[in-house]
PyMOL CGO cylinders between C-alpha atoms (Angstrom):
from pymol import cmd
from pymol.cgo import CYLINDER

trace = [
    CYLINDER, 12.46, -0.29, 10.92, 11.91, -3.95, 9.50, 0.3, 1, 1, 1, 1, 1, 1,
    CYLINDER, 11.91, -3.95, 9.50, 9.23, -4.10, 6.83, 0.3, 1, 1, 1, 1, 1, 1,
    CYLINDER, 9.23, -4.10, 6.83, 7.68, -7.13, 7.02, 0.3, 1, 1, 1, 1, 1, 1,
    CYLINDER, 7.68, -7.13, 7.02, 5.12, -6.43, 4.64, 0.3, 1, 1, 1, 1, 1, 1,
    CYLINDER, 5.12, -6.43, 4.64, 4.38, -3.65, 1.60, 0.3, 1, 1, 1, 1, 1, 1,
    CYLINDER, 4.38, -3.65, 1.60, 2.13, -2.93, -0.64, 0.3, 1, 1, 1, 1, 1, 1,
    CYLINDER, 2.13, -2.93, -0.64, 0.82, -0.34, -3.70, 0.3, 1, 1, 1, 1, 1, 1,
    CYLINDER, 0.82, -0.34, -3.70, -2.43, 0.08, -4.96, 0.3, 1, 1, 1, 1, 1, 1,
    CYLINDER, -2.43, 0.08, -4.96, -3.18, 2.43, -7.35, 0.3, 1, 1, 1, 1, 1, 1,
    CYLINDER, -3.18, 2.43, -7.35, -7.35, 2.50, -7.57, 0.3, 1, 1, 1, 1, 1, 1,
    CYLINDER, -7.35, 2.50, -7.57, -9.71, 4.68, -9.52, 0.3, 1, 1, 1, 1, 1, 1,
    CYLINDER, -9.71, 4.68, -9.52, -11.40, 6.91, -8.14, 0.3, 1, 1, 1, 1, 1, 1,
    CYLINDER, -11.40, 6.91, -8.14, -14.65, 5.81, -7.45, 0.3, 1, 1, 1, 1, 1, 1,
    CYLINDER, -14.65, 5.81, -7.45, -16.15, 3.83, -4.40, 0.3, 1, 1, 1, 1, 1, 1,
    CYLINDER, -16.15, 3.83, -4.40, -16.66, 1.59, -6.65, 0.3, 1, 1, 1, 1, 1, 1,
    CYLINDER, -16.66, 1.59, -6.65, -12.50, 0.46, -6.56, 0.3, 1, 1, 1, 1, 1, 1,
    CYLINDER, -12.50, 0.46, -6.56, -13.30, 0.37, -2.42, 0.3, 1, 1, 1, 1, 1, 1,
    CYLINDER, -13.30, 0.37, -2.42, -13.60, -3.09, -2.39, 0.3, 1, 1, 1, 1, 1, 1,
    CYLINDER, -13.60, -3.09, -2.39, -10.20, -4.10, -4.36, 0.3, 1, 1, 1, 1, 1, 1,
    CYLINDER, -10.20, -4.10, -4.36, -8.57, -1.56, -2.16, 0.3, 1, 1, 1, 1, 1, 1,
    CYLINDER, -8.57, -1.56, -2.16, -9.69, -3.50, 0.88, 0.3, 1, 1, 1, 1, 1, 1,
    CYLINDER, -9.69, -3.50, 0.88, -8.84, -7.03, -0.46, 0.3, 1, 1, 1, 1, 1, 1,
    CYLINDER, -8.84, -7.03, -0.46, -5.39, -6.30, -1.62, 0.3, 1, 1, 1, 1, 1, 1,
    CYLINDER, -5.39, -6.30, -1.62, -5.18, -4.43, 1.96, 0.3, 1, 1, 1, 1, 1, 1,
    CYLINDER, -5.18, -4.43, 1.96, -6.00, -7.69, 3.80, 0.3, 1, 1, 1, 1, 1, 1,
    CYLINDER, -6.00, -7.69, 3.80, -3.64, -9.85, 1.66, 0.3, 1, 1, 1, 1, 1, 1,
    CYLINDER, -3.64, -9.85, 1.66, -0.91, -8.57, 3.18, 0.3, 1, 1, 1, 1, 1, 1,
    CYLINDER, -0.91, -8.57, 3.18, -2.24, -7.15, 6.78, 0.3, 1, 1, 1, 1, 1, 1,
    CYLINDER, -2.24, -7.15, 6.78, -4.62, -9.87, 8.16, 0.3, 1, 1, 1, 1, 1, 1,
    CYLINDER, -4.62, -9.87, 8.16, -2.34, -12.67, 9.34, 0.3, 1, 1, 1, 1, 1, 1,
    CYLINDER, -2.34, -12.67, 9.34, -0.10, -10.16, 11.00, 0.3, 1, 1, 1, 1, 1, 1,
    CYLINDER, -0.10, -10.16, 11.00, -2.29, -7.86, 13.20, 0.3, 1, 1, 1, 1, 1, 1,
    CYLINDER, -2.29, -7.86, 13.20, -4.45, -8.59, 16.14, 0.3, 1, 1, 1, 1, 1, 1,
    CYLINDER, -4.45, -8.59, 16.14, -8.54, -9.31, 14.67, 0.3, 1, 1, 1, 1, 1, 1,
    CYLINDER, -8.54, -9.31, 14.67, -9.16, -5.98, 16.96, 0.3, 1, 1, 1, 1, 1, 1,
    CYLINDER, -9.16, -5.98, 16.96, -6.26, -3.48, 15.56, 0.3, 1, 1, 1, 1, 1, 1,
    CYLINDER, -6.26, -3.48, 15.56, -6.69, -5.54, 11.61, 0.3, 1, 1, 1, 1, 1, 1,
    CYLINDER, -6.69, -5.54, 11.61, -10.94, -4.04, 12.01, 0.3, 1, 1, 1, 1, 1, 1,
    CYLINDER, -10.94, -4.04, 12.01, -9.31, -0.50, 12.79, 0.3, 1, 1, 1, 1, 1, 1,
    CYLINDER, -9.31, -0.50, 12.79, -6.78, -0.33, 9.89, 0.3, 1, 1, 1, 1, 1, 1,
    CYLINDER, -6.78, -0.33, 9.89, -8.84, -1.68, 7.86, 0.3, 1, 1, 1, 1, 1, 1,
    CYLINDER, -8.84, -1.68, 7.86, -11.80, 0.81, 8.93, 0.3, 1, 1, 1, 1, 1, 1,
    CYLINDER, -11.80, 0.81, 8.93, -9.25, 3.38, 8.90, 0.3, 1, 1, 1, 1, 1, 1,
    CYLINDER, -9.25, 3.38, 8.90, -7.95, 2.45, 5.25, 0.3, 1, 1, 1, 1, 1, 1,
    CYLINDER, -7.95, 2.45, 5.25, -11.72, 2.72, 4.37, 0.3, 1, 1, 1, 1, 1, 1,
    CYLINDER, -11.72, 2.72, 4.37, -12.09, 6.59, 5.55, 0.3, 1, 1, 1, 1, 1, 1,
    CYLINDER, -12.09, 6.59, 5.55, -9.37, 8.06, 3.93, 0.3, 1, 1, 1, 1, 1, 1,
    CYLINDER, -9.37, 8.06, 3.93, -9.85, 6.01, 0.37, 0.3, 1, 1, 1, 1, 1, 1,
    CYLINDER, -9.85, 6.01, 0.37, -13.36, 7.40, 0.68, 0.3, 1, 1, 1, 1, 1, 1,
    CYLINDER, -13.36, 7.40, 0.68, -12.60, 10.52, 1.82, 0.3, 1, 1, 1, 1, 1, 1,
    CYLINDER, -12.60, 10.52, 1.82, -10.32, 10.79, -0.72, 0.3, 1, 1, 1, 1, 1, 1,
    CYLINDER, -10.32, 10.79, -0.72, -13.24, 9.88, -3.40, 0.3, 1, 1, 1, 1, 1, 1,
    CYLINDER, -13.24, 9.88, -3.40, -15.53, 12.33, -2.15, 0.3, 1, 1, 1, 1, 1, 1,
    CYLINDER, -15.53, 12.33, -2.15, -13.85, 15.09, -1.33, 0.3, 1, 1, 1, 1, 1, 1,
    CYLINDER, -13.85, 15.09, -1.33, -10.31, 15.52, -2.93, 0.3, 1, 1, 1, 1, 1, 1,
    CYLINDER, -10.31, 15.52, -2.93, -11.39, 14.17, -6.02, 0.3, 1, 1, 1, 1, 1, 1,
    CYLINDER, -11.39, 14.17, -6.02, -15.14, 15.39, -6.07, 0.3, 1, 1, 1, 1, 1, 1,
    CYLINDER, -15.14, 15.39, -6.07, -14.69, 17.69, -8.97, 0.3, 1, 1, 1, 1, 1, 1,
    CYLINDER, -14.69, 17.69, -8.97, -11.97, 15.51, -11.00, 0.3, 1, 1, 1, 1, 1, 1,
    CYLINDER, -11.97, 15.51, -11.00, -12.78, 12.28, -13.31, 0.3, 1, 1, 1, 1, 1, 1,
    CYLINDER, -12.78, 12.28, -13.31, -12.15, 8.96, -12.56, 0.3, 1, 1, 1, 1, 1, 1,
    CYLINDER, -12.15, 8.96, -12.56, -9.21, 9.15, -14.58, 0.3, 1, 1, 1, 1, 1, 1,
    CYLINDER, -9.21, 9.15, -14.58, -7.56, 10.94, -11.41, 0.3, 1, 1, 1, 1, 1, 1,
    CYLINDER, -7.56, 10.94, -11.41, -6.06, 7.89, -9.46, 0.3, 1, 1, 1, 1, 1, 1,
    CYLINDER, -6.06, 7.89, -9.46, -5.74, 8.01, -5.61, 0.3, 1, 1, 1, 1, 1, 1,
    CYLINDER, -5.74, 8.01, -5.61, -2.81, 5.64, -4.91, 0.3, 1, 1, 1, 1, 1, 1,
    CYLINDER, -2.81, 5.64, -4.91, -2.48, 4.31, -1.82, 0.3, 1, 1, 1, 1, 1, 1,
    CYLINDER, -2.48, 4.31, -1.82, 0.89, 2.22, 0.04, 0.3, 1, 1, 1, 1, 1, 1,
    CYLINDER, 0.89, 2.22, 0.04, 0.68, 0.18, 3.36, 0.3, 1, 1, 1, 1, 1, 1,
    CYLINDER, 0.68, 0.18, 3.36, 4.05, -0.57, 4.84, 0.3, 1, 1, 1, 1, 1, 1,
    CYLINDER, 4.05, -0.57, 4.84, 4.12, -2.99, 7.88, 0.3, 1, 1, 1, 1, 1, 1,
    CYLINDER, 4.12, -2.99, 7.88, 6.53, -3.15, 9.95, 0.3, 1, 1, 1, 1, 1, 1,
    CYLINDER, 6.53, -3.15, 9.95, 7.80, -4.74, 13.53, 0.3, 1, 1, 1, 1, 1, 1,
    CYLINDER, 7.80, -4.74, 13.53, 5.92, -2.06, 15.81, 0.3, 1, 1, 1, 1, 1, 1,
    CYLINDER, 5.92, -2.06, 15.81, 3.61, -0.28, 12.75, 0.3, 1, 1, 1, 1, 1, 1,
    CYLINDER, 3.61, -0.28, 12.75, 1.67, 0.20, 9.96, 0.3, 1, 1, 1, 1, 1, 1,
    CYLINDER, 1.67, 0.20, 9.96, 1.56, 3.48, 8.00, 0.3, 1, 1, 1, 1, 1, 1,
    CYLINDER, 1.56, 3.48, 8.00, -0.71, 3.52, 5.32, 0.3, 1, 1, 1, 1, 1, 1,
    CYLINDER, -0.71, 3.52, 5.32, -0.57, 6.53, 2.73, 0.3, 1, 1, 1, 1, 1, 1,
    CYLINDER, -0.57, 6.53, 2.73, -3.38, 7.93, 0.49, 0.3, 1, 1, 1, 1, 1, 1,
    CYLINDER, -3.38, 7.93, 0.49, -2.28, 10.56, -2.34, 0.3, 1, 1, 1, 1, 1, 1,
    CYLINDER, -2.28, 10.56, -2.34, -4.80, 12.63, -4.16, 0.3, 1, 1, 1, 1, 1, 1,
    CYLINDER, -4.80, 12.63, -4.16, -4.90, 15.30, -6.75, 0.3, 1, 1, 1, 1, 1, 1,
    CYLINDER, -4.90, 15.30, -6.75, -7.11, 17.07, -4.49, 0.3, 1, 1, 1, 1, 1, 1,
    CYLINDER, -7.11, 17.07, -4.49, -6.84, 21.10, -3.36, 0.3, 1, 1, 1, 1, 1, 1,
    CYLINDER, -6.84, 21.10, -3.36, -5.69, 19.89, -0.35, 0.3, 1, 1, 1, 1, 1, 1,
    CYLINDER, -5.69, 19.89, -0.35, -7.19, 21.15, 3.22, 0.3, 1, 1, 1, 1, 1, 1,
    CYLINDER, -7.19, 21.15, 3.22, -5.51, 22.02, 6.81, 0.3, 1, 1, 1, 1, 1, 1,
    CYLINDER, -5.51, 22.02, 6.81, -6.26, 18.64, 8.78, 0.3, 1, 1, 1, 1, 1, 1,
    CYLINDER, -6.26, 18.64, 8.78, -5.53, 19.95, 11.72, 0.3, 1, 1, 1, 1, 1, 1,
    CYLINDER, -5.53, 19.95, 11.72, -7.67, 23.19, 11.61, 0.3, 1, 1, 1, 1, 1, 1,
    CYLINDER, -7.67, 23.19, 11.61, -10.24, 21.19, 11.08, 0.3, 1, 1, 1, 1, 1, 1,
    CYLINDER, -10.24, 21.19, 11.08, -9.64, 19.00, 13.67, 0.3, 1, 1, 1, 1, 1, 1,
    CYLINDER, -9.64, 19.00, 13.67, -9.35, 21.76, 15.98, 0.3, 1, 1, 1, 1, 1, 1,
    CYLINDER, -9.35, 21.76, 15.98, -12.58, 23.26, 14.83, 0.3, 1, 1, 1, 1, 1, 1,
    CYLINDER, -12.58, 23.26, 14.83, -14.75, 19.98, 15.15, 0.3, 1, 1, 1, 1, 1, 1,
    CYLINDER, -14.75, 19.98, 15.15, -13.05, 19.65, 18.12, 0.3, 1, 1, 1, 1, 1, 1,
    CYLINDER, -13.05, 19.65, 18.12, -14.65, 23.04, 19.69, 0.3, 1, 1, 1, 1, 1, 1,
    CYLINDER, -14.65, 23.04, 19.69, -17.67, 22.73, 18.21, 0.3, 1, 1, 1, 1, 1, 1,
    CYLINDER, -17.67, 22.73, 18.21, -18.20, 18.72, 19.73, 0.3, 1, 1, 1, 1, 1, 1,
    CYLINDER, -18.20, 18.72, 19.73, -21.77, 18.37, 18.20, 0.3, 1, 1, 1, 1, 1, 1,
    CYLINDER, -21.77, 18.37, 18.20, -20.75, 19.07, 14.37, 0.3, 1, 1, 1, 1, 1, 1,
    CYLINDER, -20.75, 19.07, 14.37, -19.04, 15.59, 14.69, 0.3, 1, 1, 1, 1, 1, 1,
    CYLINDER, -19.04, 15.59, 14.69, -22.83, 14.39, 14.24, 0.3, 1, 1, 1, 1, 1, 1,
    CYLINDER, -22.83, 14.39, 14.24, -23.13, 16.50, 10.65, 0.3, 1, 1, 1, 1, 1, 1,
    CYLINDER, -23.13, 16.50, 10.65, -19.87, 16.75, 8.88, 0.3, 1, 1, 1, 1, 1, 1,
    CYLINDER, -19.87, 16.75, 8.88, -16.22, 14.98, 9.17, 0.3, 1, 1, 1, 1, 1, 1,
    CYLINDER, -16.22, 14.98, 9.17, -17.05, 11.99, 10.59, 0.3, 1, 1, 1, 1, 1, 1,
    CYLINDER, -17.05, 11.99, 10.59, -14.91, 10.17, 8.64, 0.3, 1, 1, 1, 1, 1, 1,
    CYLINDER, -14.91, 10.17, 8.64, -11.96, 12.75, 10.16, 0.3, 1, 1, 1, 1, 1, 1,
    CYLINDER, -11.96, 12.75, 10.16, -13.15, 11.68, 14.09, 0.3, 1, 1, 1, 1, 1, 1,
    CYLINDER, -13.15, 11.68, 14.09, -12.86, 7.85, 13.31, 0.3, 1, 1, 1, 1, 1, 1,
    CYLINDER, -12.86, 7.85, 13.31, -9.36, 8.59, 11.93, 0.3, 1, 1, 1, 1, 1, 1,
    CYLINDER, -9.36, 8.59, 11.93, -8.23, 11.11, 15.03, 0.3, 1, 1, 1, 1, 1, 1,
    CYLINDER, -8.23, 11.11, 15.03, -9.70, 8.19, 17.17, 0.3, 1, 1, 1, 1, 1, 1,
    CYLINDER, -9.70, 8.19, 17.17, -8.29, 5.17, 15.50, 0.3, 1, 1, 1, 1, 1, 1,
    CYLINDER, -8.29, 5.17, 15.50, -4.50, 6.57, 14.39, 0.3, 1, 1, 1, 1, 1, 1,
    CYLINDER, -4.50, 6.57, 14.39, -1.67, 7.26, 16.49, 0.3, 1, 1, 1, 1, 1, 1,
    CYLINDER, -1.67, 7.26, 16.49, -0.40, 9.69, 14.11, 0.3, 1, 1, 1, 1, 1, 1,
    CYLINDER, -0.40, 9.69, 14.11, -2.41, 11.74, 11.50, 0.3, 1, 1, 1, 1, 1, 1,
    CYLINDER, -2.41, 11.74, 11.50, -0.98, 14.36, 8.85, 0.3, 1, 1, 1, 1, 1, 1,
    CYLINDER, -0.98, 14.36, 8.85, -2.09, 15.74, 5.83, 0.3, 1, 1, 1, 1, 1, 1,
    CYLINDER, -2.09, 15.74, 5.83, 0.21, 17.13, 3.43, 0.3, 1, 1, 1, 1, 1, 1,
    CYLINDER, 0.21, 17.13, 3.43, 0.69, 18.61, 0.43, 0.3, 1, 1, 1, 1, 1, 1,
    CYLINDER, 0.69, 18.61, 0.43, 3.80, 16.63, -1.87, 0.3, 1, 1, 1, 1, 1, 1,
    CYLINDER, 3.80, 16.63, -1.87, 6.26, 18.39, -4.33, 0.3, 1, 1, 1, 1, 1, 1,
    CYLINDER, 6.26, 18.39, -4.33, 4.68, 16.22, -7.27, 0.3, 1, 1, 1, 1, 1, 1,
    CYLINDER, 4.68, 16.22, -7.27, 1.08, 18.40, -6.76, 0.3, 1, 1, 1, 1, 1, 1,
    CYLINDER, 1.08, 18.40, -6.76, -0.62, 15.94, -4.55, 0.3, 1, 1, 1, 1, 1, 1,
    CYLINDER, -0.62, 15.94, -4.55, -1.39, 15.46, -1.25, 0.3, 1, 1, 1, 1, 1, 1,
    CYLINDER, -1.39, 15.46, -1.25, -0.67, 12.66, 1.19, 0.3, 1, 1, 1, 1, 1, 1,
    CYLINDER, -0.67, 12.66, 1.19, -2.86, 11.52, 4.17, 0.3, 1, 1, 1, 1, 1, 1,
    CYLINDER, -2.86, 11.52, 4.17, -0.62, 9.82, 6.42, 0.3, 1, 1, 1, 1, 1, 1,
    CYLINDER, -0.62, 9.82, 6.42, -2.16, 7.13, 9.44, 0.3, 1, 1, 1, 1, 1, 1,
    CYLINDER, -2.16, 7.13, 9.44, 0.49, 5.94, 11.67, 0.3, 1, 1, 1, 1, 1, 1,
    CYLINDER, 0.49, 5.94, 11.67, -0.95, 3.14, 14.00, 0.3, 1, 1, 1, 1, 1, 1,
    CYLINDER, -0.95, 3.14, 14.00, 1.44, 1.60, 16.94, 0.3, 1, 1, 1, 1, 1, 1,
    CYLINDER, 1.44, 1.60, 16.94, 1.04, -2.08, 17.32, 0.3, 1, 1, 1, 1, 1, 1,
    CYLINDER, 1.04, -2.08, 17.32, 4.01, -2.52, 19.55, 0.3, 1, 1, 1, 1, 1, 1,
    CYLINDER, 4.01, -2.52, 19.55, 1.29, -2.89, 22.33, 0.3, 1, 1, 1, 1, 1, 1,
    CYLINDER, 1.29, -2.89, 22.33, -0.68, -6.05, 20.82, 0.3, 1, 1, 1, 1, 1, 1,
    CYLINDER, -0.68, -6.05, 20.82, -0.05, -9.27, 21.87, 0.3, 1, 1, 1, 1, 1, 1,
]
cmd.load_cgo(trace, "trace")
């Protein structure tokens, strides 16, 4: 795999730091993807920093960083959000909103865009004590 591009951004935890997140984000990501797949990352970027703001870190000060890294390469980009969160089981809960199709409307929104918009999504917890949402997207098919 040939990185062309890399980045780390470590933001406070507040959706306040969204909009540094998403600048640095495009520094390095905008003149390389498609306008169509950029929107998605970028969207997809969005989700899981707030997601990680609301939920992991709901209970936990500002103090707690969520650090993100973007890594672009040839044929992807994987972008990776740590939190100090409890942690959850994505897919469970996938599976669940996935049975029950209407409480997409009420609760884990955020989790459909990412299931929709990802090629690969995982969820894991990581030997330091935090946990790592991982969003694979495949670009070897844009032009």
């Amino acid at each position: 795999m040939k990185v062309l591009k890399k980045i780390q951004i470590k933001a406070p935890s507040t959706l306040k730091a969204l909009d540094e997140v998403l600048l640095q984000f495009n520094q390095i990501c905008r003149n390389y993807l498609s306008y169509q797949i950029w929107l998605q990352c970028q969207l997809a970027l969005a989700e899981g920093f707030t997601n990680a703001v609301r939920h992991a870190h709901r209970n936990l000060s500002e103090e707690f960083t969520i650090e993100i890294e973007a890594i672009l390469a040839q044929d992807t980009l994987e972008i990776r959000i740590w939190d100090w969160g409890e942690g959850f089981d994505l897919q469970a809960f996938i599976n669940e909103l996935e049975n029950n199709k209407g409480s997409w409307l009420g609760n884990g929104r955020g989790i459909a865009i990412l299931t929709k918009i990802s090629d690969h999504l995982a969820y894991y917890p990581t030997d330091d004590g935090r946990n790592c949402l991982l969003i694979v997207k495949q670009l070897s098919q844009q032009t």
